[in-house]
C-alpha positions in Angstrom: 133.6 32.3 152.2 134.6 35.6 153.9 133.1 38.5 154.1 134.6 42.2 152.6 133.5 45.4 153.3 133.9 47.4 150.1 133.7 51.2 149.9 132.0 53.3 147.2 135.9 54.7 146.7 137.2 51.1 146.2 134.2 51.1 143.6 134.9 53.9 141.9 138.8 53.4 141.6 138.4 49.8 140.0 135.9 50.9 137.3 138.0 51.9 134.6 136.5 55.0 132.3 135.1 53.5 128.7 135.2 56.3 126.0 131.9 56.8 124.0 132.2 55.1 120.6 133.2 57.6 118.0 130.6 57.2 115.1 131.8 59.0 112.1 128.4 61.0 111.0 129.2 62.5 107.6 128.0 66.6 106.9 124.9 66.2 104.9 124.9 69.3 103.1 121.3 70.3 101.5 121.9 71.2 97.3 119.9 74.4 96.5 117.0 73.0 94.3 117.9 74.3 90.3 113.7 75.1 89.8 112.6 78.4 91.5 110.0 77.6 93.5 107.6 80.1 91.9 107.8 78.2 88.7 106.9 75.0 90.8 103.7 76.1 91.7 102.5 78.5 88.8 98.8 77.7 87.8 99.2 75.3 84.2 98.4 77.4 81.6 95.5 77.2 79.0 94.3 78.3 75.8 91.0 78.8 76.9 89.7 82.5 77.0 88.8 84.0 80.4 84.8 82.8 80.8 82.4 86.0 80.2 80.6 88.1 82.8 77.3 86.7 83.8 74.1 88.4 82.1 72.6 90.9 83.9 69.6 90.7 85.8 66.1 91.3 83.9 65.0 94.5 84.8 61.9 95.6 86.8 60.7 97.5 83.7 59.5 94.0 82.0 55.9 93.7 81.3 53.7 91.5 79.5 50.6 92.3 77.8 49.1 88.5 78.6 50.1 84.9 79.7 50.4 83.7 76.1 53.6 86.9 75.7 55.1 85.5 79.3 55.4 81.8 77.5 56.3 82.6 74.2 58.9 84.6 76.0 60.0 81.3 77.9 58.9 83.2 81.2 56.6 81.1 82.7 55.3 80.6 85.4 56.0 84.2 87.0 56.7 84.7 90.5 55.9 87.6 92.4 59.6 88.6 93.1 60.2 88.2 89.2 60.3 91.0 86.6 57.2 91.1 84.8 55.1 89.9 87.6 51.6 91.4 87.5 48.8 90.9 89.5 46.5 90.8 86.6 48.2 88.2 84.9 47.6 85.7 88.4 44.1 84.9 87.8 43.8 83.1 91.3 45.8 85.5 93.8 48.6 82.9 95.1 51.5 85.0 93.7 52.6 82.4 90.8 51.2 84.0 87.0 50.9 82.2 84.0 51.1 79.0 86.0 48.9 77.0 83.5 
């Protein structure tokens, strides 16, 4: 067997250039989409009418002659941050009336 010395010229000479592949890559072209897109999202509509505005808050002008008015008035038992409240009508002083 014998022995060549081989240069990096000799190398380059003898390799012979290979074109990349040609791959034939169609356009894709997008389509514009027919439905605007503010229909697409629109809220479903219903028949239902819009709900109504919460009742007001009892006012602090509320009072009760006894327990037996705060119950038949579906009131009880009476807090002492509720309309109404009155220290007369909490017989025991812990801040809940008509508790029984």
């Amino acid at each position: 067997m014998t022995t060549e010395t081989v240069t990096v010229e000799a190398v380059a000479a003898a390799v012979v250039d290979v074109p990349e592949p040609v791959v034939d890559v169609p356009e894709v072209v997008a389509e514009p989409d027919p439905t605007p897109i503010a229909a697409a999202v629109a809220p479903a509509r219903t028949s239902q009418a819009p709900a109504a505005p919460p009742a007001p808050a009892a006012s602090a002008s509320v009072s009760y002659k006894n327990c037996d008015a705060v119950k038949a008035a579906g009131a009880a038992p009476l807090y002492r941050s509720d309309p109404g409240y009155s220290s007369k009508l909490d017989r025991d002083g812990d801040g809940v009336a008509c508790e029984t």
